[in-house]
N, C-alpha and C positions, 0 to 999 in steps of 0.2 A: 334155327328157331323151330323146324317141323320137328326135330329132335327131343325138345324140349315140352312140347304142346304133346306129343305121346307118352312121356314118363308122365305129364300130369294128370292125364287121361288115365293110365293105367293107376294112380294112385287112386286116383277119386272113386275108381270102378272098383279097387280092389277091397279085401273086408279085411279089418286090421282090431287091434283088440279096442279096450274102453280109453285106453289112456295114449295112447296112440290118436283116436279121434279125437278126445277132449284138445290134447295138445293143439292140433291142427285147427281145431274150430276155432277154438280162443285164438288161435295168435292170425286167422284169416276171416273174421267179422266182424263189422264195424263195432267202433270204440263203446257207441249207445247201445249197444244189444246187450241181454242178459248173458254171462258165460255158463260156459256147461259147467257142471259137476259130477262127480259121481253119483254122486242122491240126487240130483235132478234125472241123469241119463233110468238110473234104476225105476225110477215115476214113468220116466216114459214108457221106456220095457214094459212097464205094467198097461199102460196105455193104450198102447199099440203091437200088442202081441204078434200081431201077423206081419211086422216088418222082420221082423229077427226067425225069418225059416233056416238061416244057416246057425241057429244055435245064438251065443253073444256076440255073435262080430256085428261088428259098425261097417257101412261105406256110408264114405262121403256123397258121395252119388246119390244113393237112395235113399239116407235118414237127414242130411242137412237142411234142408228146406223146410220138410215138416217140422224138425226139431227147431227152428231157429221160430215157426210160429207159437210152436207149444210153450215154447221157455218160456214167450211174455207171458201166458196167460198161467202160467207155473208161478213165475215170480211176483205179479199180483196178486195172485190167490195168499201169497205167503205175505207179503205187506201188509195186505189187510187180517193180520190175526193178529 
């Protein structure tokens, strides 16, 4: 098990491209959440410039959290028009 709790460690810490994270976020938060997109992820980029000092890579680690609060208030904004 401790074997396994490190590879997912290492994933979560590592930075992997746009479609690599989208994959993984969709298929690991719950069913109610809004899913990523590419044109959503791109909105954030724009958002929060100071998360992306390594260029475009995503971690799980560092943009999930916040991206999983942004979305709702992405996906609302977009409802209502």
């Amino acid at each position: 098990m401790k074997g396994k709790k490190n590879i997912n460690a290492e994933f979560n810490e590592a930075f992997t491209t746009v479609e690599v994270f989208i994959e993984y976020y969709n298929k690991n938060i719950p069913a109610t959440y809004p899913k990523a997109t590419e044109k959503a992820l791109a909105a954030f980029r724009v958002s929060y410039p100071g998360l992306f000092e390594k260029g475009e890579s995503w971690s799980i680690d560092k943009h999930r959290k916040r991206l999983m609060d942004w979305l709702t208030s992405y996906h609302e904004a977009i409802e209502q028009k």
